[in-house]
N, C-alpha and C positions, 0 to 999 in steps of 0.2 A: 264333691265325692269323686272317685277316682274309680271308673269300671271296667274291667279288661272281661271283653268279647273274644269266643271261643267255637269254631265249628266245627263239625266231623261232617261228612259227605258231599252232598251234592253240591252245585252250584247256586241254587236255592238257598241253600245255610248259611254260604256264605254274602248274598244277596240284601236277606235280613238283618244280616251283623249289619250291616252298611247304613241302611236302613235307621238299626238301631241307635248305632255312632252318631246320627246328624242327630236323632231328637233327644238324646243323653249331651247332645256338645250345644243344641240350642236352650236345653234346659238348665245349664249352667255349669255341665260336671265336666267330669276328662275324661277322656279313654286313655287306660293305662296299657302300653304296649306289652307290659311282664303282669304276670299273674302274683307276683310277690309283693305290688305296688298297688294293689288294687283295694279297695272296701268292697267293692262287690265283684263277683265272678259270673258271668255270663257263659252258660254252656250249649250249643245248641247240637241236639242227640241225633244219630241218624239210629233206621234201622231197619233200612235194605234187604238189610243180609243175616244172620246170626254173627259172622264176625263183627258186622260193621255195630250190632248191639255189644259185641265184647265188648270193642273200643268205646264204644258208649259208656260203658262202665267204669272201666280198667282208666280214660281219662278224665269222670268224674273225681274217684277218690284221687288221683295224683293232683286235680285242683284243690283237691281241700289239704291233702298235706303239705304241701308248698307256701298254702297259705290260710294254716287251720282260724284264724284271725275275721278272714273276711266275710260275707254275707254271700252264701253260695245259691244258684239259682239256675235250674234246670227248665228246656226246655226243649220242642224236637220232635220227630216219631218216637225215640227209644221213649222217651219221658211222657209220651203220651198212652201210647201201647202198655207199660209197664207203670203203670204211675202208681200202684200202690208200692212198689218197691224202692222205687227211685223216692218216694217220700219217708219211705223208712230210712234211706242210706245216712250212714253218719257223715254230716255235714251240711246236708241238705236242708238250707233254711226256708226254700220255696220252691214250688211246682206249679209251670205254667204251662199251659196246655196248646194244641197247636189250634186250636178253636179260638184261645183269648192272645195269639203269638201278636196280631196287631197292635195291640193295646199294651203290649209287656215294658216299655220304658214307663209308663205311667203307673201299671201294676206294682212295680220293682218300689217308685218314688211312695207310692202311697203306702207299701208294707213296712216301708224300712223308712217311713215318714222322713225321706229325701228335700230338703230345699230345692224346690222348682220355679227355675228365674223367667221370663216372657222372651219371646226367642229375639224381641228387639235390642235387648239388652244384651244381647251378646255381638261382640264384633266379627267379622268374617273370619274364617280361619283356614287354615290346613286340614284338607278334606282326611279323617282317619282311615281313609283307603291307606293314604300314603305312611302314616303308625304302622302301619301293618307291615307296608314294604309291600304292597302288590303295587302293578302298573296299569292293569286294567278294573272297570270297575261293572258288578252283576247287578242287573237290574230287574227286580222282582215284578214279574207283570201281573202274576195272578198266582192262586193258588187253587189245589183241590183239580180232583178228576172226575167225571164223569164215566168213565172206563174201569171194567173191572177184570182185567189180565189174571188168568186166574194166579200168576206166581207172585203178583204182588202185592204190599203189603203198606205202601206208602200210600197207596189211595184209599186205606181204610184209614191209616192215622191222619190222613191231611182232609179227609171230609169232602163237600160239593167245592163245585168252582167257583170262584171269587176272584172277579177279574179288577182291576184298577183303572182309573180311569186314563184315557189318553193325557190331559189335560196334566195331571198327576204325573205322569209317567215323563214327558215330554220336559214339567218342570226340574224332573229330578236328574234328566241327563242333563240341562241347562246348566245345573247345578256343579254338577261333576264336571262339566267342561269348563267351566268359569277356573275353577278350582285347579285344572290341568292336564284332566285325563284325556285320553286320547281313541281311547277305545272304550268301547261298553258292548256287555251279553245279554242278549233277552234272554230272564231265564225262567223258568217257573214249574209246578208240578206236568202242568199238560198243558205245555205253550202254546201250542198246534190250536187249544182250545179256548183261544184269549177271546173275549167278546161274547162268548157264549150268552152270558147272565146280562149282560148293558146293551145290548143289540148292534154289537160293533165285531170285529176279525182280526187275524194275526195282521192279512192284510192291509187294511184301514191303518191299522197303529203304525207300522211301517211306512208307510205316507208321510202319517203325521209326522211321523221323526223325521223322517227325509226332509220334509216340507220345516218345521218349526222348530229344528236343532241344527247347528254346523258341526257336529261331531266328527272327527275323520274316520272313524271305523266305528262297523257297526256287525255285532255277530250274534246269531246266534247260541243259545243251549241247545239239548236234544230237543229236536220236533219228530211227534208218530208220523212217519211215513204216507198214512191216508187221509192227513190233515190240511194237505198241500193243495189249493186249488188248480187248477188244469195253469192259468196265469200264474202263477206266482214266480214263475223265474224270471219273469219280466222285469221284475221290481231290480233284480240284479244289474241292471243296463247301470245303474247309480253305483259309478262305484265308490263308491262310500259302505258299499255293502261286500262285504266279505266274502268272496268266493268259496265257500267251506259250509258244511252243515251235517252236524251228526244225529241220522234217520238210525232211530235202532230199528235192526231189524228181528233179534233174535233166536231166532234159527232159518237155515236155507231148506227146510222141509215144510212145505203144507201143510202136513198130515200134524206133524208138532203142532204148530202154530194153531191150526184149528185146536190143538187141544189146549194150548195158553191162552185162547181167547180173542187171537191178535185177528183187525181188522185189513190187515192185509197179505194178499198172495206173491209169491215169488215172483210172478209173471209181473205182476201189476209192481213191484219195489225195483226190479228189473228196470221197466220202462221209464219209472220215474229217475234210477240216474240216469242212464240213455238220454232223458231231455233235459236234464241237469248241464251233461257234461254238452252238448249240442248246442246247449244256452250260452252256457257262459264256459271260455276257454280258461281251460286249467283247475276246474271246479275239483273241489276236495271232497268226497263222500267216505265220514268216519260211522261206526257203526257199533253196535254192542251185541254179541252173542251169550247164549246161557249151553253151558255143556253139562248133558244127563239130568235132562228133565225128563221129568217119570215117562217110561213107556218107550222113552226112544229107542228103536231100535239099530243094531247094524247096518241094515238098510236105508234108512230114515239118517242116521251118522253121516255115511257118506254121501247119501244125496246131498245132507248140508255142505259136507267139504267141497263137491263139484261145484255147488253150486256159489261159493265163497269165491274161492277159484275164479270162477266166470268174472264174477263182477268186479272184484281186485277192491280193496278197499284202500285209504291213506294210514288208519290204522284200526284195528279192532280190539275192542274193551273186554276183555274174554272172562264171565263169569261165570262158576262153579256151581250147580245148583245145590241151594239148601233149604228144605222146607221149613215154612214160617205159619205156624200159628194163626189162624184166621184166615187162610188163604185156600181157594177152593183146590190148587194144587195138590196141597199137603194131604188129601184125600185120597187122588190117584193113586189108581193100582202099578203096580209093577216098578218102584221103586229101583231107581239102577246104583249099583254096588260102586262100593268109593273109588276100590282101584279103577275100577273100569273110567269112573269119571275123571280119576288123575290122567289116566291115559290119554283116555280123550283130549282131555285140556292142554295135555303135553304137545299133541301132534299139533292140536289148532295154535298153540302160540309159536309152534314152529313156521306153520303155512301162514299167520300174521307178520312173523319179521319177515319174511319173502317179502311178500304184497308190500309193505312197509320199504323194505329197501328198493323196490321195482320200480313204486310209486316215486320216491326220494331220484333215482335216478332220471326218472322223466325231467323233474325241474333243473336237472345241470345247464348251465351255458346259460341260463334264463338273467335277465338286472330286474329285481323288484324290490318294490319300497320295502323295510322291514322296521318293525316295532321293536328299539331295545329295550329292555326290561331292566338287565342287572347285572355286575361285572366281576370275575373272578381271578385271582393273580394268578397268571399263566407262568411265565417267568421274569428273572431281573429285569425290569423295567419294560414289561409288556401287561398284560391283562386281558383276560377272555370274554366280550360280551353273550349274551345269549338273549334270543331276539326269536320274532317269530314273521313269515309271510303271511301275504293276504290269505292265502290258502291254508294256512294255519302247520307251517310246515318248522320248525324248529332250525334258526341257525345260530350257528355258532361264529364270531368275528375277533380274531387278534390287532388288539390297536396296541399304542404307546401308555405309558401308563397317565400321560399329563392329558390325554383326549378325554373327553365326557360324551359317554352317548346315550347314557339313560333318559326313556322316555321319549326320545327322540323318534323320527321316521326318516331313516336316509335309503339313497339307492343302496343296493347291494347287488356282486355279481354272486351267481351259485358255483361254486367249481367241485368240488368233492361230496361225494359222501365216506359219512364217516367210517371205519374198518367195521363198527358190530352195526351198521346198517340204520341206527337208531336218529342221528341228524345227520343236519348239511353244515359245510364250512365254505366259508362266503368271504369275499376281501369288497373293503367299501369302493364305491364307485367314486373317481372326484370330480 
């Protein structure tokens, strides 16, 4: 049978698909890269946000008309939170919850009484990262949070923590680097909070890898800022470890934060890049903001932008607040009005591309290795790669059209940034 995997949000989602790809490719079936080739349709729902539930929806039903044929199958936050609806939708042959998400290539085989072959029988193959077209590959460490922020919504759908074992984890980047990859992302609901439940650390697993994988890169997903042991930038001396790590911090106000629930102070996110960047030279600290959550005031506003300012980010993920159902937020008094939050939002994406191109401009003159990814025709007989540094910095490189650099890691010099500030253009080093 032929299964085309589908994600909406986090890295996480798409972590799972991966996941799900090797135990659908050892059980005997394909991953089908188009959704029109498919017998079964694999959806995984985010729902973050209310838009990101739109899209939950709005690309369920375009799976099933593309391909009203196939066996459709939901699953996700949006599918979990909303599951009596998502089982009503026209199309939807199955709903699988993010409580049973481990188990769902198995659920999927036994609904739809699938042929399941022993994974001996099957020959090595082409890792479905590469169906995909991605060049790196997410690796799911754990799921579920222990934290309850009061804006959000994902650690009510994803439940307790549930961490994987080292041993597990360890095999599965083996796996992916046999196969060709070259980088891989821890990634998970509350990574910060891996080990909690097997009596193990973010720490520890990062050893392990270090110690029991040759992987060349190695990155993080988002880790909560007060998850970070006093040591842990130690671990960066290997560089094999990615000088980059995105701490949300979401908002540069205390007084917020205490009312989101968040376990850490300005003062205290402050010092941890300070030892960041003191650690290791050229560290990247990316971050995510929420603008117009209940209550903030004018005052409260701009303390956040000063204090943004201050610490300069590499880039910041700026999201809109919208209240969510089940979330102690959506309670708060004093709800702030839409324009004011578009405005908001307007000025912070403007103070983002600053910091953004500020940042960018530090690494000019610099040669580092860079990751390519994938190439696009520039002009007659040239081609654009797009590649990223250690620091997770996006370049851009014009080669000939007969060079191949996908996948690769070669030197690269930094010489410009771009005119809207957004990357760098680099020429290969020989």
């Amino acid at each position: 049978m032929k299964v085309h995997l589908k994600a909406l949000g986090c890295r996480l989602n798409e972590a799972e698909l991966e996941q799900w790809s090797q135990q659908f490719l050892a059980a005997g079936h394909e991953i089908a890269p188009a959704s029109q080739d498919a017998d079964v349709l694999v959806l995984n729902t985010c729902a973050v946000t209310s838009d990101a539930s739109g899209k939950s929806r709005r690309l369920m039903h375009r799976l099933y008309r593309e391909n009203p044929e196939a066996r459709l199958v939901v699953t996700g936050c949006y599918a979990t939170l909303q599951a009596r609806e998502v089982e009503s939708a026209l199309g939807v042959d199955l709903v699988i919850s993010n409580a049973e998400k481990d188990q769902l290539p198995q659920k999927i085989m036994e609904a739809f009484e699938l042929p399941v072959m022993p994974a001996m029988a099957i020959e090595p193959g082409e890792s479905p990262l590469f169906l995909r077209g991605r060049h790196r590959a997410f690796i799911k460490i754990q799921d579920g949070c222990r934290y309850r922020c009061t804006f959000c919504i994902v650690t009510v759908a994803r439940g307790d923590e549930r961490s994987r074992t080292v041993a597990d984890i360890v095999n599965e980047i083996n796996t992916l680097h046999r196969q060709g990859i070259q980088e891989i992302v821890l990634t998970g609901v509350h990574v910060g909070g891996y080990g909690s439940d097997i009596d193990s650390s973010l720490y520890h697993l990062v050893q392990e890898i270090l110690r029991e994988t040759s992987i060349p890169r190695i990155r993080f997903a988002s880790v909560e800022p007060w998850d970070l042991p006093d040591d842990f930038f130690a671990l960066f001396s290997n560089p094999r470890l990615m000088p980059h790590m995105h701490l949300p911090l979401q908002s540069g106000s205390d007084s917020v934060l205490r009312r989101m629930a968040r376990r850490c102070k300005t003062t205290e996110f402050a010092d941890l890049v300070t030892e960041a960047r003191r650690s290791i030279p050229g560290f990247n600290v990316t971050t995510d903001i929420i603008v117009g959550f209940p209550g903030e005031t004018d005052d409260e506003w701009q303390q956040s932008l000063a204090y943004l300012s201050t610490i300069g980010f590499g880039h910041i993920h700026i999201f809109t607040y919208s209240a969510r159902e089940g979330t102690k937020a959506a309670r708060l008094p004093d709800p702030i009005a839409e324009a004011v939050k578009k405005q908001r939002s307007q000025i912070l994406h403007s103070l983002a591309d600053n910091l953004k191109r500020s940042w960018l401009q530090q690494q000019l003159g610099q040669c580092v290795p860079v990751l390519w990814e994938y190439a696009r025709q520039e002009t007659a007989g040239q081609k654009l790669y797009t590649g990223y540094t250690p620091n997770y910095c996006k370049v851009l490189v014009s080669v000939p059209d007969n060079q191949t650099l996908e996948n690769t890691i070669t030197a690269t010099r930094l010489n410009t940034v771009a005119d809207d500030g957004s990357v760098l253009y680099g020429s290969l080093e020989s």
